[in-house]
C-alpha positions as CSV (number, residue, x, y, z in Angstrom):
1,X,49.1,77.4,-59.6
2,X,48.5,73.8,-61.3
3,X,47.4,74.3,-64.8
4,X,46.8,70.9,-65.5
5,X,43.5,69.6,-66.3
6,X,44.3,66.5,-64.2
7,X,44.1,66.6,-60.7
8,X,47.3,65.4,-58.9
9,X,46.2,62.4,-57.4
10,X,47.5,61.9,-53.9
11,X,47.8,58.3,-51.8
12,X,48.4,58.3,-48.3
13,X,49.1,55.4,-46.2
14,X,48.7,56.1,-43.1
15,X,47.1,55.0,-38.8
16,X,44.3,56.9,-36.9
17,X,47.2,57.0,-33.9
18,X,50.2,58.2,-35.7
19,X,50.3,61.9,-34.4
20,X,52.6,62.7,-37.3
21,X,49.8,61.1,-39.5
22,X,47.0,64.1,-39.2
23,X,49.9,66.9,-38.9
24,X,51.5,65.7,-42.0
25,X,48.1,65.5,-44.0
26,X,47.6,69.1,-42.3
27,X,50.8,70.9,-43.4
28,X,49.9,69.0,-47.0
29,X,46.4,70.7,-47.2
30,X,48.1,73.8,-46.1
31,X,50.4,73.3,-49.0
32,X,47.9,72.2,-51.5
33,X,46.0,75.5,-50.5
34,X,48.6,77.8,-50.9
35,X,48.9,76.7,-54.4
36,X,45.8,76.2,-55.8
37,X,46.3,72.5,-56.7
38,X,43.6,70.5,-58.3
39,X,43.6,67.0,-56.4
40,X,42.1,64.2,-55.2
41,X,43.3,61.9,-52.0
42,X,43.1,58.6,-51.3
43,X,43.6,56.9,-47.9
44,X,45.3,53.6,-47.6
45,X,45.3,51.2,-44.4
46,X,48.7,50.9,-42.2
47,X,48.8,49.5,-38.4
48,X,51.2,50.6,-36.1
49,X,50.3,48.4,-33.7
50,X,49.2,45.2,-35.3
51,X,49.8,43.3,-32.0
52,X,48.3,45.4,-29.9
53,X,45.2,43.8,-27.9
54,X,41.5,44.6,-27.7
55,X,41.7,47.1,-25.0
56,X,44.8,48.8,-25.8
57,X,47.4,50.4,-23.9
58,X,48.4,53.4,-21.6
59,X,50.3,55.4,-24.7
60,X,53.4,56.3,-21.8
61,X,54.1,52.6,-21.2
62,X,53.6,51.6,-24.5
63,X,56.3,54.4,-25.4
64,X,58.7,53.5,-23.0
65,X,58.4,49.7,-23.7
66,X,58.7,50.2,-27.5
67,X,60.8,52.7,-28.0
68,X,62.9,52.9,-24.4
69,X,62.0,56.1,-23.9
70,X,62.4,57.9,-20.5
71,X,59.1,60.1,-19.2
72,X,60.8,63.0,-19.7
73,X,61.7,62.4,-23.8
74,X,58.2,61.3,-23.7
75,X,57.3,64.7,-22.7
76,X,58.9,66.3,-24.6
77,X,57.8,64.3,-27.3
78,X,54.6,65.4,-26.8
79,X,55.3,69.1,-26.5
80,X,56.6,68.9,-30.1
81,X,53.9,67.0,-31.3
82,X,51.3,69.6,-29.4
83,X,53.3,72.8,-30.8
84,X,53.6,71.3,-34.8
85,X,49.8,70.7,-34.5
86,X,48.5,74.1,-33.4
87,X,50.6,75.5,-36.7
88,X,48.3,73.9,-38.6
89,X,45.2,74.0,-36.3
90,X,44.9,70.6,-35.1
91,X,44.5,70.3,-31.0
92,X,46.7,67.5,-29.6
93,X,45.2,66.5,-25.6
94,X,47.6,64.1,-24.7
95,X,47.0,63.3,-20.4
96,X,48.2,60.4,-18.3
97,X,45.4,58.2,-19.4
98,X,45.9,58.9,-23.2
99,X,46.1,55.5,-25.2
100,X,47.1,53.3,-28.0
101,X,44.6,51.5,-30.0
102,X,44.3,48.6,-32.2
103,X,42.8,50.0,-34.8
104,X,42.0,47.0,-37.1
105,X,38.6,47.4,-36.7
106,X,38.8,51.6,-37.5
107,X,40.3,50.5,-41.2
108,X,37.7,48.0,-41.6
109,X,35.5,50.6,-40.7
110,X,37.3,53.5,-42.9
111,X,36.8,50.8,-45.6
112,X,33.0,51.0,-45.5
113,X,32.8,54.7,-45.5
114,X,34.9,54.4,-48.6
115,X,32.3,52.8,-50.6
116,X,29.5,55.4,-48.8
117,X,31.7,58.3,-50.4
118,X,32.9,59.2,-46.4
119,X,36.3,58.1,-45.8
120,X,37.7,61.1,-45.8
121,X,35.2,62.8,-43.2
122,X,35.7,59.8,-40.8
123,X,39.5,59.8,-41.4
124,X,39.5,63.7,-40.0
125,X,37.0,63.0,-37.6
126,X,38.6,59.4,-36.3
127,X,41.7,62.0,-35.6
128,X,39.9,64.1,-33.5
129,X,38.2,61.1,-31.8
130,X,41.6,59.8,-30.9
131,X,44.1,62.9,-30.0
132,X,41.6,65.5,-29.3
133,X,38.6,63.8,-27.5
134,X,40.4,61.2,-26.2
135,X,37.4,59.1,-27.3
136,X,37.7,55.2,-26.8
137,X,38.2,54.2,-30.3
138,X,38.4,50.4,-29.0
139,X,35.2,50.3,-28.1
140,X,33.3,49.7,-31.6
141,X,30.0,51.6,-29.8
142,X,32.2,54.3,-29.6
143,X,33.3,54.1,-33.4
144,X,30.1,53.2,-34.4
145,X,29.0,56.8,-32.9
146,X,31.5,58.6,-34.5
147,X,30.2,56.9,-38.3
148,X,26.9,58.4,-37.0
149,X,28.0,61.5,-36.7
150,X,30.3,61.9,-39.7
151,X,26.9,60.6,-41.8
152,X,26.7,56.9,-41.6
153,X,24.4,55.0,-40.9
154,X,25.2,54.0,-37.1
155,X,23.5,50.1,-37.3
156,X,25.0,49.4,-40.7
157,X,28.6,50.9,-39.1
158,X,28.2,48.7,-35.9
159,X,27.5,45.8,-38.5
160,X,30.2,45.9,-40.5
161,X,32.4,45.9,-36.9
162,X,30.7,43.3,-35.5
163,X,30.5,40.9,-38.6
164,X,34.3,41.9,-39.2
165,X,33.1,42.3,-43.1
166,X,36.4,44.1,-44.3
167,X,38.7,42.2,-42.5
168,X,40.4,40.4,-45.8
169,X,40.2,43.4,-47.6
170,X,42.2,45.3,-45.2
171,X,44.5,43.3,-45.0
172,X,45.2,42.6,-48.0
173,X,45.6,45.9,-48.7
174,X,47.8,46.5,-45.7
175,X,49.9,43.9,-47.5
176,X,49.8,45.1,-50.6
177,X,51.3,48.8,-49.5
178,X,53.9,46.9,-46.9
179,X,54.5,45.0,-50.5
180,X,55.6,48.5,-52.1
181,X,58.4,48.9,-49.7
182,X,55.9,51.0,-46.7
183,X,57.6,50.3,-43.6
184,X,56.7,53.5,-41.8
185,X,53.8,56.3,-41.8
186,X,52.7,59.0,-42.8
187,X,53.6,57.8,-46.3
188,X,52.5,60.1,-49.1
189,X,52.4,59.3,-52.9
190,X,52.0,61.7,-55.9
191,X,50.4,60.6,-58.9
192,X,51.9,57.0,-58.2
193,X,55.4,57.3,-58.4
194,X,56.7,60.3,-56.0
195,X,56.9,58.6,-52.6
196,X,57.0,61.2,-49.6
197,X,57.6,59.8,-46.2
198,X,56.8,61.4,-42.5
199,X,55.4,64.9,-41.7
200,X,57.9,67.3,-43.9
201,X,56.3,70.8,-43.1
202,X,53.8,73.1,-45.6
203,X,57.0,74.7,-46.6
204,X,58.4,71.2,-48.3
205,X,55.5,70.5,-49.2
206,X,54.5,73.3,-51.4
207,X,58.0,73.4,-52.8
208,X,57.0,69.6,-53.7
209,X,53.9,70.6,-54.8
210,X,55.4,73.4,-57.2
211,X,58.3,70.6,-58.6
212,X,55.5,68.4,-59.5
213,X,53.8,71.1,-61.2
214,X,56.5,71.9,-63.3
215,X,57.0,67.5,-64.2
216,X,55.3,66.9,-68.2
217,X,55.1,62.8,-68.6
């Protein structure tokens, strides 16, 4: 469908543990599929969780004590989020001992596969670390096997975790997008002025897609 020599350049802010993260960067490369659309993405740094300690937190309680949620809307929560990621082929395996991560040290991390020409793979395969594996993304062994197998190299990831290398670049780029008015995530930008905000279906978003097309500066 897009014409246009330039590719549509796409930012998304976004967190490794936000389920509505991967399934709203799913139904996007659905979208961006269906219509042929030159473009290149960008990922940008956003903690749910900034407070959160080392070791995390069982996700239920952390639910119920952020948002006052019963079990049962925490259930069904969960159904929802299982059913809108096997439309786009993404396996949610939420259990009783699913949890929620500080994941400082995964954007510090995401940071150095950036500049190795991997962020992308990792971001996909942090995803699957998190909601399908139920992998221990706390643990920076754990993260620093997961670099490994995206391509890194595993000592130089474990390095850059342990030696907390990134951490002012992170956050000053966390700061920078909370600057721009991000308060929530998945937040999605086209060519740096449409903002986008949460998971809005492939549907929406090749309708967005197709009104962008048709935009001449």
């Amino acid at each position: 469908m897009s014409t246009s020599e330039k590719p549509l350049r796409i930012d998304i802010v976004s967190d490794v543990v936000c389920p509505w993260c991967v399934i709203g960067y799913r139904q996007l490369a659905a979208a961006l599929e269906q219509t042929n659309t030159a473009h290149t993405i960008h990922w940008h740094p956003f903690e749910l969780n900034p407070h959160m300690p080392s070791e995390g937190q069982n996700l239920r309680e952390h639910i119920i004590e952020k948002y006052g949620s019963t079990k049962e809307e925490s259930d069904a929560s969960r159904v929802r989020m299982t059913e809108a990621g096997q439309e786009v082929g993404f396996e949610f395996n939420f259990n009783d001992d699913t949890r929620m991560h500080n994941t400082f040290n995964l954007h510090q991390l995401l940071h150095f596969a950036d500049q190795q020409g991997y962020m992308h793979e990792l971001k996909q395969a942090l995803f699957a670390a998190h909601f399908t594996d139920n992998r221990n993304i706390s643990d920076i062994n754990v993260l620093a096997d997961i670099a490994a197998e995206t391509g890194l190299d595993r000592s130089e990831a474990l390095a850059v975790l342990e030696g907390q290398f990134f951490a002012k670049e992170v956050r000053a780029e966390e700061q920078h997008w909370q600057q721009q008015g991000i308060q929530s995530v998945p937040a999605i930008i086209f060519n740096e002025r449409h903002l986008v905000s949460g998971a809005q279906g492939v549907e929406n978003y090749v309708s967005i897609l197709e009104q962008l097309a048709n935009i001449t500066d």
